[in-house]
C-alpha beads as a LAMMPS data file, in Angstrom:
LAMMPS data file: protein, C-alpha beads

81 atoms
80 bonds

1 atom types
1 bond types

-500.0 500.0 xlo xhi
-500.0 500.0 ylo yhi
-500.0 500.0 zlo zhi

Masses

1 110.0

Atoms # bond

1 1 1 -404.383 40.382 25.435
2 1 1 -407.101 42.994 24.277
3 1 1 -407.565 46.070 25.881
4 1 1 -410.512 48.033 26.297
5 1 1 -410.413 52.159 27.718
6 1 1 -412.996 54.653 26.934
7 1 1 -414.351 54.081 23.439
8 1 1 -411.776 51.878 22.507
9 1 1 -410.380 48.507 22.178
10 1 1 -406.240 47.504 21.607
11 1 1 -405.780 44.081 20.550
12 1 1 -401.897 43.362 22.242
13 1 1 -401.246 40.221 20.337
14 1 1 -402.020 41.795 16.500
15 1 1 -401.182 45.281 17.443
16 1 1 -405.027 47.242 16.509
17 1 1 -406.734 49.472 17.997
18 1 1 -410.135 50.020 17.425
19 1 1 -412.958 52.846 17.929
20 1 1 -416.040 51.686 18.153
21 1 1 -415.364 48.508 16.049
22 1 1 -413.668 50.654 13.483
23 1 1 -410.229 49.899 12.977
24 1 1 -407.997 53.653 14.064
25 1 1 -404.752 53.841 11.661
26 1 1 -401.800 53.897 13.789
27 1 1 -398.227 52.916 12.721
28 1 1 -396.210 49.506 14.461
29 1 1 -394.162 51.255 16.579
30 1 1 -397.267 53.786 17.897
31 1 1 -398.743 50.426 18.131
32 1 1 -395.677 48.560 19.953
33 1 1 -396.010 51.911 22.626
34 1 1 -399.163 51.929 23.149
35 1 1 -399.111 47.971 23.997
36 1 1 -396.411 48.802 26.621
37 1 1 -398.967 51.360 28.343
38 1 1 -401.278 49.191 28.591
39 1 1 -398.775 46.467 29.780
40 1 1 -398.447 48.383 33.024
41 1 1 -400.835 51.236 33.234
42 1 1 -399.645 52.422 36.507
43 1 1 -396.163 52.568 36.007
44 1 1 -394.602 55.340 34.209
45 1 1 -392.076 54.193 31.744
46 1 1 -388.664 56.276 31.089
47 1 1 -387.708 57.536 27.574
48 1 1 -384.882 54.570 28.052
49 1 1 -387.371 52.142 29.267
50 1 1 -389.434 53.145 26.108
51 1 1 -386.674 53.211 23.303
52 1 1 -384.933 49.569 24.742
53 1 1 -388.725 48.244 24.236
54 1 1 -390.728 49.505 21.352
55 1 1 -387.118 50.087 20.013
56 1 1 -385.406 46.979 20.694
57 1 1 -382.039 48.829 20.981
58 1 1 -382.471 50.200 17.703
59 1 1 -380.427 54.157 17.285
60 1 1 -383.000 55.973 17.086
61 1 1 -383.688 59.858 18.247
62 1 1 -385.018 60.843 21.262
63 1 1 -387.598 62.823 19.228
64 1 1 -389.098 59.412 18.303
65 1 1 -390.539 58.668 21.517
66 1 1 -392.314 62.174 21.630
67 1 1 -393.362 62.032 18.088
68 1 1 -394.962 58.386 18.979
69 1 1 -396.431 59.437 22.457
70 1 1 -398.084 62.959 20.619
71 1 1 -399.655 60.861 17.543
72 1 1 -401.035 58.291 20.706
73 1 1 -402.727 61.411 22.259
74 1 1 -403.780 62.890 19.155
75 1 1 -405.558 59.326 18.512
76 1 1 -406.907 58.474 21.790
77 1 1 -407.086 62.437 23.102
78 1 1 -404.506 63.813 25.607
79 1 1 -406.196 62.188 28.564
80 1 1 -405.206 58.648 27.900
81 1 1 -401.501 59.526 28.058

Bonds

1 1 1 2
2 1 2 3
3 1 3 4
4 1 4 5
5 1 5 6
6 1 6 7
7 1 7 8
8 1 8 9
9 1 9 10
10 1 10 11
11 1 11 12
12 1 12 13
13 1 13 14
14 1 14 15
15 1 15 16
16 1 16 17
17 1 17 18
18 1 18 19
19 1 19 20
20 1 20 21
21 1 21 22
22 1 22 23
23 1 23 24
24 1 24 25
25 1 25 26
26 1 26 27
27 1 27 28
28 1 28 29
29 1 29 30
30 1 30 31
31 1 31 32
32 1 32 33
33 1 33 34
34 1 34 35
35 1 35 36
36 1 36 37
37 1 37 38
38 1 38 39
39 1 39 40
40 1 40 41
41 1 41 42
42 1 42 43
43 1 43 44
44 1 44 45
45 1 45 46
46 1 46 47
47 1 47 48
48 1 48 49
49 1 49 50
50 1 50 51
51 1 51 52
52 1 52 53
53 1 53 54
54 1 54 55
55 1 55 56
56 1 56 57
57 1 57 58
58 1 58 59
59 1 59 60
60 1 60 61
61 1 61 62
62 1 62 63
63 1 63 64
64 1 64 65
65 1 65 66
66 1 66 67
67 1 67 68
68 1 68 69
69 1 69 70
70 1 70 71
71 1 71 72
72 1 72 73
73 1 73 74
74 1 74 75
75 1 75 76
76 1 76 77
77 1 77 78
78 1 78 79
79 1 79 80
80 1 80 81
């Protein structure tokens, strides 16, 4: 499913966003989270929710999911998170 929010557009299925046509760098798993945002843009996903889905059960930190969610809103600018 593709995406499209301010000046941008998220392809689901191949996991890119773009700006303005431009392809906008962002690693998988920034990628994975930002396709679960979109999923469901009015629910508001728990930091378990988030890590059992862009995750898949991996051990990871809990510092991941901020890290992931503050390079998203650098990218896209702290409105669209």
């Amino acid at each position: 499913m593709k995406y499209l929010f301010n000046d941008f557009m998220f392809d689901g299925e191949q996991l890119t966003l773009y700006k303005k046509n431009e392809v906008v760098s962002c690693r998988h798993n920034e990628a994975r989270l930002l396709a679960l945002f979109l999923s469901d843009p009015q629910r508001i996903f728990s930091k378990d929710d988030i890590l059992e889905q862009v995750w898949n059960g991996k051990v990871v930190s809990e510092q991941a999911v901020f890290q992931n969610i503050s390079m998203l809103r650098a990218l896209l600018g702290d409105d669209a998170i």
